[in-house]
N, C-alpha and C positions, 0 to 999 in steps of 0.2 A: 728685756725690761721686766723686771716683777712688777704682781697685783698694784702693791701701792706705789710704787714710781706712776704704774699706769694711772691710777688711779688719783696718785699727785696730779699728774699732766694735764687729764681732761677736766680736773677741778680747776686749774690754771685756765685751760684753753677756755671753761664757758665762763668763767667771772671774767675772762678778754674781750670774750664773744660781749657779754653783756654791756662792758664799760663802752665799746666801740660801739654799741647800736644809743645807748643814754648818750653818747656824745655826741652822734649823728644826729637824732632828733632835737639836738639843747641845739646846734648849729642851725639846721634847718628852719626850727623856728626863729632864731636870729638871724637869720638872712630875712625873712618875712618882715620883722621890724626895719631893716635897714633901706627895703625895694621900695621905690612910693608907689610905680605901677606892679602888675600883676606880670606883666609881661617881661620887666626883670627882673622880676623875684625867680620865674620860669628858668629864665637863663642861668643866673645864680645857683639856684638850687642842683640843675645840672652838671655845672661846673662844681661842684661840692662834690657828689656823687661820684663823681670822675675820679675826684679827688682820693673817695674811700675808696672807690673800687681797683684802681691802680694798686695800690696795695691787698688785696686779697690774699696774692697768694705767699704772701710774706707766712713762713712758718716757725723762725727760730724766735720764741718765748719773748727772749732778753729782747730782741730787736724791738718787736711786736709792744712788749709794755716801752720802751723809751719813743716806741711813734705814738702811741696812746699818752704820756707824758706828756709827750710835744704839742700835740695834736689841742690838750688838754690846756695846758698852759696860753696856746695860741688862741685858744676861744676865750679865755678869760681878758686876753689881752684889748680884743679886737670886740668882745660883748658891747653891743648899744646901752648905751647910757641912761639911757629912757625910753623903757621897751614897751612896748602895746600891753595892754593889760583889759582884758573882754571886762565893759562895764561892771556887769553881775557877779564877776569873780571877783576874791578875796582879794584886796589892793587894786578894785577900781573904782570908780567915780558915783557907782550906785550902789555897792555893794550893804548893805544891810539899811539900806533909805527907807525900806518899809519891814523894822523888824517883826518878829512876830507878837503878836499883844499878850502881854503877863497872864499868870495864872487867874483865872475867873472871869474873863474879859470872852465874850461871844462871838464867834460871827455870824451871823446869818446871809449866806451867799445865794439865797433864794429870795430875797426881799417881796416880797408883792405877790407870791408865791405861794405862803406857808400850806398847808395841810390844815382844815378847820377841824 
């Protein structure tokens, strides 16, 4: 193998590495949306894990991206509909309720406080 074969490969192998751990977590936290208790979201998430790790030691390239395809496809499929979204974050239910006050607008968060 020459420099840049080599050097193809391991550019291959971490944009794999990468896609595989971005899919696991997009998973992970859609299993969280689907669990109502905590205690099968536990089992769930295990049985996921299971799922990546049985494939570990998968080494040929080709293979490796049509199970990351799959894998990829399959969670779009199976993604919740209407997924948890933390209030405070962008696209939830309080997310900017108290924006910040326009240019010249005060605040004083020491009320009753001040310095004479």
């Amino acid at each position: 193998m020459s420099f840049s074969s080599t050097a193809g490969y391991l550019a291959r192998r971490a944009a794999q590495k990468e896609r595989v751990r971005i899919l696991y977590r997009r998973a992970l936290k859609d299993t969280l949306n689907w669990a109502v208790h905590r205690h099968l979201f536990y089992r769930d998430a295990s049985d996921l894990r299971e799922r990546f790790d049985a494939n570990k030691h998968v080494e040929d390239l080709d293979r490796i991206d049509r199970m990351i395809a799959d894998g990829e496809a399959s969670y779009n499929k199976w993604r919740h509909p209407d997924p948890y979204i933390v209030p405070w974050a962008p696209g939830g239910s309080k997310f900017t309720r108290n924006p910040t006050p326009p240019p010249g607008i005060e605040i004083i968060y020491n009320y009753g406080r001040e310095d004479h």
